[in-house]
DOGU-325760 format. One record per residue (C-alpha): residue number from 0; residue in three letters; x, y, z. Coordinates in Angstrom, 3 decimals, always signed. Each point is the difference from the previous one (the first is absolute). Example, Ala and Ser with C-alpha at 12.3 -4.5 7.8 and 13.67 -1.06 7.14 Angstrom:
<nodes>
{0, ALA, {+12.300, -4.500, +7.800}}
{1, SER, {+1.370, +3.440, -0.660}}
</nodes>
This chain:
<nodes>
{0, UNK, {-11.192, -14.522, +2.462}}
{1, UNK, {+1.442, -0.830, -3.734}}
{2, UNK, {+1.968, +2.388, -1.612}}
{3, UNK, {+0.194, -0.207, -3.241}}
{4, UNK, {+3.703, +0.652, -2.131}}
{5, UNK, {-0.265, +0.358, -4.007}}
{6, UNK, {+2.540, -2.003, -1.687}}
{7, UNK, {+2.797, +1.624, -0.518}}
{8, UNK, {-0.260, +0.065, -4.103}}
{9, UNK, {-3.004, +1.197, -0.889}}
{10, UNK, {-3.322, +1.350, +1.335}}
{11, UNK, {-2.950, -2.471, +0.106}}
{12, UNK, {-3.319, +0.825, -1.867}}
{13, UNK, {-2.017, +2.957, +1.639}}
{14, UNK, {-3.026, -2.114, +0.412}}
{15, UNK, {+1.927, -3.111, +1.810}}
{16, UNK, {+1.682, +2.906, +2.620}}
{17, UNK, {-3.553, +1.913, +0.390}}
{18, UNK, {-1.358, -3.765, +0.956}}
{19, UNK, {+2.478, -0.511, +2.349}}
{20, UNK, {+0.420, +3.738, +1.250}}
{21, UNK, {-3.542, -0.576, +0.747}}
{22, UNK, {-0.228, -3.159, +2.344}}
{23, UNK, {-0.049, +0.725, +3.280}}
{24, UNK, {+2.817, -1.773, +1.316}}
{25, UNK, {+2.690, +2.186, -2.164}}
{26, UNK, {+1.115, +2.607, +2.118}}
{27, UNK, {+3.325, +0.976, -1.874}}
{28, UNK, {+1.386, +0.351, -3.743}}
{29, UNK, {+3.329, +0.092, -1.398}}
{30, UNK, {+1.003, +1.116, -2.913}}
{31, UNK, {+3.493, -1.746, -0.513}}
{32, UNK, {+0.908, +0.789, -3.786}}
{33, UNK, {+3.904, -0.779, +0.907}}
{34, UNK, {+1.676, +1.473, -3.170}}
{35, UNK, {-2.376, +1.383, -1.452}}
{36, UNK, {+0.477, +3.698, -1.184}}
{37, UNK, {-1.894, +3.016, +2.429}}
{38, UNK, {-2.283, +0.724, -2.634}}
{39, UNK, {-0.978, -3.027, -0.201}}
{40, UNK, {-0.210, -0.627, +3.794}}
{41, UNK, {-2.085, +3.666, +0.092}}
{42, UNK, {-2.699, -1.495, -2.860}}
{43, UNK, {-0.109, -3.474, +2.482}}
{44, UNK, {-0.510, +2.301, +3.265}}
{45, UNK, {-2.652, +2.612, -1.749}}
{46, UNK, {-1.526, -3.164, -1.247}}
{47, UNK, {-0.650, -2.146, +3.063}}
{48, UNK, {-0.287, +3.266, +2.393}}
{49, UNK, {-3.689, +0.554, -0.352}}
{50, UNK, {-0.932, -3.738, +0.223}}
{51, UNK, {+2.131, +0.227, +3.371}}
{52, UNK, {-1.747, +2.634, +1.040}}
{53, UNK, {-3.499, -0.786, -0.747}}
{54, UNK, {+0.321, -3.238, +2.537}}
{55, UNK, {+2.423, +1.473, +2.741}}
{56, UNK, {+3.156, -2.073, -0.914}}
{57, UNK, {+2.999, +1.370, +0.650}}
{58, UNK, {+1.975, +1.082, -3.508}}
{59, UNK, {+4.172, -0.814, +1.117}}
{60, UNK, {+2.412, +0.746, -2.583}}
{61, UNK, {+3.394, -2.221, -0.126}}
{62, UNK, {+3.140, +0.901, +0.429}}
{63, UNK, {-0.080, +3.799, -0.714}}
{64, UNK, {-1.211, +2.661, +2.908}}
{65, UNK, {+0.316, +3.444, -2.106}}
{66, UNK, {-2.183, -1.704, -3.263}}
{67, UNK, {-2.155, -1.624, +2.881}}
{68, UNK, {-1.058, +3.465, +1.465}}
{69, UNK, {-0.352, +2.160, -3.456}}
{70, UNK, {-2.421, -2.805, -1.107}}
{71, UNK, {-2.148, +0.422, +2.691}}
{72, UNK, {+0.745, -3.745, +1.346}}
{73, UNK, {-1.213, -0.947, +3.852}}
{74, UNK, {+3.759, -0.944, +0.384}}
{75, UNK, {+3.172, -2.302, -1.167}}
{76, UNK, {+1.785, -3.073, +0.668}}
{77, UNK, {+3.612, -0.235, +0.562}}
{78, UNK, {+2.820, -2.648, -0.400}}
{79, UNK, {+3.446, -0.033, +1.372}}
{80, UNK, {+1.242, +1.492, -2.972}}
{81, UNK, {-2.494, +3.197, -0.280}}
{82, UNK, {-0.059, +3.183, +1.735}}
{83, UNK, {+0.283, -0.059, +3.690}}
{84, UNK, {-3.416, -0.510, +2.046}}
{85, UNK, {+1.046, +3.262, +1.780}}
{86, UNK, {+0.607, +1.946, -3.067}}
{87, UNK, {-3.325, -1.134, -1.773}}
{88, UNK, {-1.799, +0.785, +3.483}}
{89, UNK, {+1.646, +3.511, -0.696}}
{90, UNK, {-1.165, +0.067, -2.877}}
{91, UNK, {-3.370, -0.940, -0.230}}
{92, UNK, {-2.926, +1.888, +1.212}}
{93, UNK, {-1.079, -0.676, +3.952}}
{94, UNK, {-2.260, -2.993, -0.126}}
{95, UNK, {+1.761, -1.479, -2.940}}
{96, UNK, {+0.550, -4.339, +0.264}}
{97, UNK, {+2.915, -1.085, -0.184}}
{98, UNK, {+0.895, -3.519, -0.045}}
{99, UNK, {+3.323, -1.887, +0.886}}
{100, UNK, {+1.239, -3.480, -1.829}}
{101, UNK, {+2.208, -1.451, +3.179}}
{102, UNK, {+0.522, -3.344, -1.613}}
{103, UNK, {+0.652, -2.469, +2.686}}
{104, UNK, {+1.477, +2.869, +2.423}}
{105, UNK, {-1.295, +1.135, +3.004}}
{106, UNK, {+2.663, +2.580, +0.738}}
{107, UNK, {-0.412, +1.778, -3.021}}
{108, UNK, {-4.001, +0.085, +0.757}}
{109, UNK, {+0.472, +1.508, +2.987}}
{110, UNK, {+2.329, +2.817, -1.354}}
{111, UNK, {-2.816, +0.386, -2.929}}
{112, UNK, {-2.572, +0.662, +2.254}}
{113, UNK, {+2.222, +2.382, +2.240}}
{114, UNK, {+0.430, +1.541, -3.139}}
{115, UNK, {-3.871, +0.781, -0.484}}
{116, UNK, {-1.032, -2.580, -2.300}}
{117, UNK, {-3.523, -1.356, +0.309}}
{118, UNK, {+0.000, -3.858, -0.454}}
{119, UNK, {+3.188, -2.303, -0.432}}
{120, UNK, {-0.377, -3.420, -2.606}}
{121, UNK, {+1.825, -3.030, +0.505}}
{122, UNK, {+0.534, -2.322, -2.880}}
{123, UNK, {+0.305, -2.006, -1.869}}
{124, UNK, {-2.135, -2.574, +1.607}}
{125, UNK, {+0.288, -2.187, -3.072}}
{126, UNK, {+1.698, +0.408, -3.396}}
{127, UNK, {-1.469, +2.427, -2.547}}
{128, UNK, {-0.493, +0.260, -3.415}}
{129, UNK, {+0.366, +3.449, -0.304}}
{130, UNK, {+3.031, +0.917, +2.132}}
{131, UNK, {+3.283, -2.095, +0.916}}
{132, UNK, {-0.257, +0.211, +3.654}}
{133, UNK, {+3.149, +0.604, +1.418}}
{134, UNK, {-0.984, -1.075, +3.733}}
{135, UNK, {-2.669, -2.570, +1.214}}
{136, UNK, {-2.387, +0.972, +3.182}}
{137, UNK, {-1.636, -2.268, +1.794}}
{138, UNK, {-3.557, +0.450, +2.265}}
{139, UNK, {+1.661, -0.197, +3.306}}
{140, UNK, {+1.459, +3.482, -0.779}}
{141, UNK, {-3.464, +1.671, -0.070}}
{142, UNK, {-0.799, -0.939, +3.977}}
{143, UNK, {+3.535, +1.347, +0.277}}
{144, UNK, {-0.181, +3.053, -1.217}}
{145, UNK, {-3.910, +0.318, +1.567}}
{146, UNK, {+1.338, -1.084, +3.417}}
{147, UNK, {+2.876, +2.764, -0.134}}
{148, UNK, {-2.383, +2.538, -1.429}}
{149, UNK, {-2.903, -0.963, +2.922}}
{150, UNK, {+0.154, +3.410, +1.185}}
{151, UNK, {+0.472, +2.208, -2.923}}
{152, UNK, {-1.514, -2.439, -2.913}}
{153, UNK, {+1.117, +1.046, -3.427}}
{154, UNK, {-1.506, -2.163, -2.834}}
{155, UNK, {+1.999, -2.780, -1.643}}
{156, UNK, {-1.206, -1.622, -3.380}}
{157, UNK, {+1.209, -3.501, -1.305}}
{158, UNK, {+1.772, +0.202, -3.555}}
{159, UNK, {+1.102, -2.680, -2.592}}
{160, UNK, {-1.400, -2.438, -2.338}}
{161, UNK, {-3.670, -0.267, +2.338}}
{162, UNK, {-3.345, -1.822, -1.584}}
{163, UNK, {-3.075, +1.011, +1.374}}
{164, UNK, {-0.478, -3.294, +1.511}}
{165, UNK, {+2.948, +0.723, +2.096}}
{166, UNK, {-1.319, +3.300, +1.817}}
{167, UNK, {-1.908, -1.674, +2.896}}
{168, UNK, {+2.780, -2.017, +0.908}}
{169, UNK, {+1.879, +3.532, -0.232}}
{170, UNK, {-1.865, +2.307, +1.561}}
{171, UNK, {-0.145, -2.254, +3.101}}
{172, UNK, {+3.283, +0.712, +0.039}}
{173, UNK, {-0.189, +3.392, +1.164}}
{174, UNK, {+0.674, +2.414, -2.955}}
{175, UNK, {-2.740, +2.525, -1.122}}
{176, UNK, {+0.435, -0.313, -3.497}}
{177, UNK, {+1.097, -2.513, -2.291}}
{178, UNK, {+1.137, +1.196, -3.509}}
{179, UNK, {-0.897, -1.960, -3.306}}
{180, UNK, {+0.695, +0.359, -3.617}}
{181, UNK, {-0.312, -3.247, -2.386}}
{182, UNK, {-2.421, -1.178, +2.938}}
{183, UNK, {-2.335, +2.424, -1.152}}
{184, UNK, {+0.613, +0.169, -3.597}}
{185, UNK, {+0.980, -3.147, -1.601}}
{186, UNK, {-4.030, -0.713, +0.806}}
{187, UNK, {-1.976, +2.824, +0.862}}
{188, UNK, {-2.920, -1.380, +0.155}}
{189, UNK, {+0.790, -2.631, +2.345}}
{190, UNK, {+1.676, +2.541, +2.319}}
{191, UNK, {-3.188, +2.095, +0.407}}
{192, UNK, {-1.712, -3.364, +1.525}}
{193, UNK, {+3.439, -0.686, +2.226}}
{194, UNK, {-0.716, +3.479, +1.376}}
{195, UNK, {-3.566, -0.065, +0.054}}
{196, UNK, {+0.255, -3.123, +2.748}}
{197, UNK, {+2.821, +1.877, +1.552}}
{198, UNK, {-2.102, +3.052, +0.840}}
{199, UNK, {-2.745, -2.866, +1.363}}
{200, UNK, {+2.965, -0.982, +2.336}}
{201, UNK, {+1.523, +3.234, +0.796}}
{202, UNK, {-2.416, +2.751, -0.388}}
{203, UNK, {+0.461, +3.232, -1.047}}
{204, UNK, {+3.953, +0.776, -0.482}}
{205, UNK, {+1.873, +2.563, +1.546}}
{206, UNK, {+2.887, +1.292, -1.500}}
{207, UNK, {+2.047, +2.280, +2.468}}
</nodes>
């Protein structure tokens, strides 16, 4: 259900991401260091990886397949710019996640997910403090993309600038997902109770 991006500067405290690794609703964690340094990127990955893995949430890895796969990550996330969604599936160990930013562009979701990935965002819903959205996505495209996929379903997420008290209004949208970063860590505190009343709501997640 929420799936949770690190800013793109700097790693948050351990004990803030073992809180929210923890919570029930997370199902997914990013580690989006944008220009950072790999060795720096490796210490974020080794850090978070066994607080992933101690609550079943899914470890992705931005931007970079090859440093995705030696760290042991559950999978990556690709933009436009980054390596092909077929080369990173060829890449990547079988079972691997790979996610798909498609922007406002159902075209190029369709050709991601003929190219094996495993769940397509859409964003930005709203404008973000921690990217410069080049493309705005609105919630009819979800029950697009669901209503072409009613056969073959492939997970979207929702993307961009999101508040926790956004996500119901989101998810009845249609997407599986919906990605957050200063949502969740401008108050953490706070976002634990959001997502406590969301799993009263919702139930139990599932991610894929």
């Amino acid at each position: 259900m929420i799936y949770v991006l690190s800013p793109p500067d700097v790693l948050p405290p351990l004990r803030d991401i073992a809180m929210i690794c923890s919570h029930p609703a997370v199902t997914a964690f990013q580690v989006r260091l944008k220009s950072a340094p790999q060795s720096t990127i490796a210490q974020a990955v080794h850090a978070v990886q066994p607080l992933c893995r101690a609550h079943q949430v899914a470890l992705i890895l931005n931007d970079d397949p090859v440093l995705a796969t030696s760290l042991g990550c559950d999978g990556v996330h690709l933009g436009s710019e980054d390596t092909p969604v077929a080369t990173a599936r060829a890449q990547m160990p079988a079972g691997s996640i790979i996610g798909a930013s498609c922007y406002n562009d159902i075209a190029l979701a369709v050709r991601a997910k003929d190219d094996g990935a495993s769940y397509v965002a859409f964003g930005a819903l709203y404008p973000s403090s921690t990217k410069q959205a080049k493309t705005r996505a609105t919630l009819d495209l979800f029950g697009e993309w669901n209503h072409l996929q009613a056969h073959a379903p492939l997970p979207s997420v929702a993307i961009g600038g999101i508040q926790l008290s956004a996500v119901p209004d989101i998810l009845s949208a249609g997407p599986r997902a919906v990605a957050l970063c200063s949502g969740i860590w401008d108050d953490v505190g706070a976002a634990l109770q959001h997502m406590d009343g969301l799993i009263n709501q919702y139930g139990d997640p599932q991610w894929m």
